[in-house]
N, C-alpha and C positions, 0 to 999 in steps of 0.2 A: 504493500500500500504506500503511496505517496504521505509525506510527510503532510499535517496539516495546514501548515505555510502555505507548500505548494497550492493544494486544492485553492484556499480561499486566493491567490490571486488569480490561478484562472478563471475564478468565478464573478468577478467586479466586487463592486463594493456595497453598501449597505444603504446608499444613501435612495436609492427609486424605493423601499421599501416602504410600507404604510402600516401601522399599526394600531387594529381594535382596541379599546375599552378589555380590561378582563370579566370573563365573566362566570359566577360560579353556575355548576351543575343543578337547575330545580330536585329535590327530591321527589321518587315516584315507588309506590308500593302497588300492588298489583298482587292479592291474593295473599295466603300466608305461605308463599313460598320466592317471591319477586320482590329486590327492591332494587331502583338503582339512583342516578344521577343522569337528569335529562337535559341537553344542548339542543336548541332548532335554531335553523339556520335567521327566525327572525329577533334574536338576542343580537345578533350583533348587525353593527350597520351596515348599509352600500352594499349587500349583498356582500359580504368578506367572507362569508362560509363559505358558498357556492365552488364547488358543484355538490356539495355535501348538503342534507335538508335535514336531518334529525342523529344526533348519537346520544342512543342510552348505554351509562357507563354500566353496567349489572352486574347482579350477585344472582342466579337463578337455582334455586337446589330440592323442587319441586315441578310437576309437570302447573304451565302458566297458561299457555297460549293453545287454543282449539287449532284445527286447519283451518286457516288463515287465507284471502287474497293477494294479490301484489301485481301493481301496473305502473307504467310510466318511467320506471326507476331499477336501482339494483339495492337488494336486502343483503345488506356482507356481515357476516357474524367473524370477528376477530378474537378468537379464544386465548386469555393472557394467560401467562406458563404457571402461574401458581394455583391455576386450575385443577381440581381433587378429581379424579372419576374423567367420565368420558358423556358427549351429546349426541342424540342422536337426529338425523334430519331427512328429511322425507318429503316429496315435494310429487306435483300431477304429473312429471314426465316420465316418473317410475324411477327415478334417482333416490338412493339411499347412502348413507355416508355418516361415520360412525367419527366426529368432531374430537381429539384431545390435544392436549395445554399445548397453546402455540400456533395451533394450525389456523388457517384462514378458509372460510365456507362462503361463496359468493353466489347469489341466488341471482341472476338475470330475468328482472322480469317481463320487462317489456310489453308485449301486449297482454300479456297476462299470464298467473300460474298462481297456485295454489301450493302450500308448504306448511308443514310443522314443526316446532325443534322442541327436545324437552331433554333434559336429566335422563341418562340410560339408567340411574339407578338409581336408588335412596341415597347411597352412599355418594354418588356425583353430587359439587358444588359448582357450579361452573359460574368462570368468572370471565366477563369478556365486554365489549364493545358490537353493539349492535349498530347500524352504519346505514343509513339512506342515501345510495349516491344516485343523485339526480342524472336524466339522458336528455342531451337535446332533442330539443323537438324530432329532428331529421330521423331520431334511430328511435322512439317512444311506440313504433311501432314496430319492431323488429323481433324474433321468433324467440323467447324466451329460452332458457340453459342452467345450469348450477354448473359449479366445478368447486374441489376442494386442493388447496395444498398443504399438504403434512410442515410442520415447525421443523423437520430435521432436511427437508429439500429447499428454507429458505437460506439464501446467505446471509453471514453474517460478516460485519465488519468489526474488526479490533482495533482499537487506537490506544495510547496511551490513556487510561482510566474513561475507558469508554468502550462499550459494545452495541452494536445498534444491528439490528433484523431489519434486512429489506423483506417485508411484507407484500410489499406488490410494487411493478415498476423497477427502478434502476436508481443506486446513486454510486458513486465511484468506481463504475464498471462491474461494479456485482448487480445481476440481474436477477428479479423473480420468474419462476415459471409461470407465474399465475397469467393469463391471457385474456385482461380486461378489456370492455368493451369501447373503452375510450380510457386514452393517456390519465393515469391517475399515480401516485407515490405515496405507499402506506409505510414508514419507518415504526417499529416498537424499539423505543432505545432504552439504555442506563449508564449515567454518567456518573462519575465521582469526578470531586475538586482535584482541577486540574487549571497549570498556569494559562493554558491555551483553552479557547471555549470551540466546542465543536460547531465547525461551519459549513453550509453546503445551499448551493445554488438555487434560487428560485426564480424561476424561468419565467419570461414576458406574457401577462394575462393570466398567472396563477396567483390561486390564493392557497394558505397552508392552514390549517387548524392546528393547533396545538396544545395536546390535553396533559394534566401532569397528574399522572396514578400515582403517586408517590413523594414525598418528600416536597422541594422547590427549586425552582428554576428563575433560570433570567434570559430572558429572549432578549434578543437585540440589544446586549449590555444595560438596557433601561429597565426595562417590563418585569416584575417581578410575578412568577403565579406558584401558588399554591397549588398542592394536592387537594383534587375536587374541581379545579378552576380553568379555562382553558382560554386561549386569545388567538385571535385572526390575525395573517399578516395576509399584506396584498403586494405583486408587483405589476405596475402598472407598464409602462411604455417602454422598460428595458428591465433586463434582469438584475438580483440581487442578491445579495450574501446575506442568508439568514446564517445567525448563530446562536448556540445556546449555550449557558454552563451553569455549574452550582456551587455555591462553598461547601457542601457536604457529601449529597446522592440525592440523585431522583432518578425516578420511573416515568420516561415521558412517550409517549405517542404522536403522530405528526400524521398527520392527512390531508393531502394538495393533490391539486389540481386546475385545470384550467376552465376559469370562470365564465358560468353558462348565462349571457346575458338577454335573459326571458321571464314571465313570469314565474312563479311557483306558486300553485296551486294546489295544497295536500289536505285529500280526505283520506285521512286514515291512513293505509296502505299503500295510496295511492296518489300519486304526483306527475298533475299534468301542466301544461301552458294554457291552458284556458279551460271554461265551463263545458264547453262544446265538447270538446276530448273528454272529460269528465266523466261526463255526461255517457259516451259514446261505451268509456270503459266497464262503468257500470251493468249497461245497458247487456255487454259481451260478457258478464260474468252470470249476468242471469239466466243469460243463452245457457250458458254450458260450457261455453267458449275457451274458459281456463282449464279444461280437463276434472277431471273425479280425482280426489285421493278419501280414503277412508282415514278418519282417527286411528293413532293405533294403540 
């Protein structure tokens, strides 16, 4: 690996970058088995989330959720490593897939599909990041899919008191296999105090979220967030050097991508660019249109 010097000057510098308001996670309980920490993309301004529309931080260690819808968007379940037990997921294209700590489960929905996930056991706690990534218009209508990728087929990069999991996408030449449906970068990092702060490029017309599981962080040498708490960067007309570091340790996550300028429109499950699609989506789920899956 290149030295982190190196990186941050090929990367420019920090000054096109834009930075959100922090903001903490609403609390959300769901049963006596569901709680977690709720982010939607309208806590923070200008659209700084986008292309991301809701992350629930969760604790799941009960069956929560029936067979469920999903349109307009992708459902991505990011299972963090100190996950107990295993999940299990199920979805109308006949895909089954058996989720442990680390791995990433990507539900494609698009024009629509039907899915469940639950706790494989009493004993499973699963702990993880439920993820709304918004589809431009152009693909909201496109043949829905799942895929999963096991924690032991992502890269990982090592730096001097830093590890960080390329979860999906690409940063310093280590790639995911995972084959998202639009350009997206999902890092799971963990940092200890270090003289140098970890830096890496964000690219013209992304925006990045940034959530800290753990301990605290400083984004952009200024921004302080807490565990529980997460903030938006944006770069706008040229790219930019994000960086982060800590005086102690933290557990942080990162999810960019490039910002889909339209409306958002979510009922429920479902996120579209206008009433009419909505409308439309609905309409196809009562058909039958999303396929059968049985509870199981």
């Amino acid at each position: 690996m290149p030295a982190r010097a190196a990186e941050a000057a090929q990367a420019g510098s920090e000054e096109p970058l834009e930075f959100s308001p922090t903001c903490s996670g609403a609390p959300l309980t769901i049963g006596d088995g569901f709680t977690a920490l709720q982010f939607r993309h309208d806590d923070f301004p200008s659209a700084a989330m986008s292309p991301f529309v809701m992350v629930d931080h969760f604790e799941m260690w009960r069956p929560t959720f029936d067979v469920h819808p999903h349109a307009g968007m992708s459902a991505v379940t990011l299972v963090l490593q100190d996950t107990k037990g295993r999940m299990l997921s199920q979805d109308s294209l006949g895909h089954e897939a058996t989720i442990g700590a680390g791995d990433l489960h990507w539900t494609l929905a698009g024009r629509g599909i039907l899915h469940t996930q639950l706790p494989a056991n009493p004993q499973s706690r699963i702990h993880a990041l439920q993820i709304f990534v918004n589809l431009p218009t152009r693909s909201k209508g496109i043949a829905p899919n799942s895929f999963h990728v096991a924690a032991a087929d992502m890269p990982v990069i090592q730096l001097e008191g830093t590890r960080v999991r390329v979860v999906a996408g690409e940063l310093f030449g280590r790639k995911s296999p995972a084959q998202t449906p639009e350009p997206v970068l999902m890092l799971d990092g963990y940092v200890m105090a270090s003289p140098e702060p970890l830096s890496f490029p964000l690219a013209p017309g992304w925006n990045a979220w940034i959530h800290v599981v753990d301990g605290e962080l400083c984004v952009g040498n200024l921004h302080n967030v807490a565990a529980g708490q997460a903030i938006c960067v944006s770069a706008s007309l040229a790219a930019g050097l994000l960086s982060v570091r800590t005086e102690s340790a933290a557990h942080f996550v990162v999810l960019s991508g490039p910002r889909i300028d339209e409306p958002v429109i979510q009922h429920g499950p479902f996120v579209f660019e206008s009433e009419a699609s909505l409308a439309q989506a609905i309409a196809n789920l009562k058909a039958g249109r999303f396929g059968h899956l049985e509870a199981p």
